[in-house]
N, C-alpha and C positions, 0 to 999 in steps of 0.2 A: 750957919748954913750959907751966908752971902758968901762968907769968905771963900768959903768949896769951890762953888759957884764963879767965882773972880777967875780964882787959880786956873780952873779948867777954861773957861773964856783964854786966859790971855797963852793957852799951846793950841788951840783952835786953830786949823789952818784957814788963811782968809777965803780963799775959796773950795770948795769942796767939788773935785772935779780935778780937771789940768792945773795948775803940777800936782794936785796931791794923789796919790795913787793908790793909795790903801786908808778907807778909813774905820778904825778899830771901834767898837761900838762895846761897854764896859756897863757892867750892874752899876748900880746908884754905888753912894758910898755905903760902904759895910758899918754896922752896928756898932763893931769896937772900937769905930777913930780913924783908921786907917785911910789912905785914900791914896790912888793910884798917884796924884799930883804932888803929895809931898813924899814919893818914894819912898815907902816904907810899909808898903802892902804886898802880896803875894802875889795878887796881879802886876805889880810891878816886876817884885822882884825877879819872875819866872820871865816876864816879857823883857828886859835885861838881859836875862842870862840869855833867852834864847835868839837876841838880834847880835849877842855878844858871838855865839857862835856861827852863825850867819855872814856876821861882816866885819869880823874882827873887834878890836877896840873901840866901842862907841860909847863909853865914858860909864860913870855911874851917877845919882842922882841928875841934878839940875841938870848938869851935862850931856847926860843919857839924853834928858826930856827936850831939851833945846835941839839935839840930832835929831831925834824922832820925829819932831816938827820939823825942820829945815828941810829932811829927807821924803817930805811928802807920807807921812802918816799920820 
């Protein structure tokens, strides 16, 4: 459970406010394993697809999750 815990810690935007402009608020981790952080959940993958449509190209796993932060979500 720490490790979840880490992962999700280290895309946390430092501040919560200016610059972050959207902050996305997700169920714990699910039951079977999955978890938004290691991109390979449904909440991932649909939230992926749909900033993919959004704003073009914004990568998939890690990549995805490092835009996502950078871009203030």
């Amino acid at each position: 459970m720490k490790h979840y815990e880490t992962l999700r810690e280290s895309y946390r935007p430092e501040n919560v406010g200016v610059p972050t402009r959207i902050l996305m608020i997700g169920e714990s981790r699910p039951a079977n394993g999955t978890f938004f952080y290691t991109a390979d959940s449904n909440l991932f993958r649909y939230t992926n697809q749909a900033f993919a449509e959004a704003y073009g190209n914004v990568g998939s796993g890690t990549v995805f999750l490092k835009w996502f932060q950078q871009n203030g979500f």
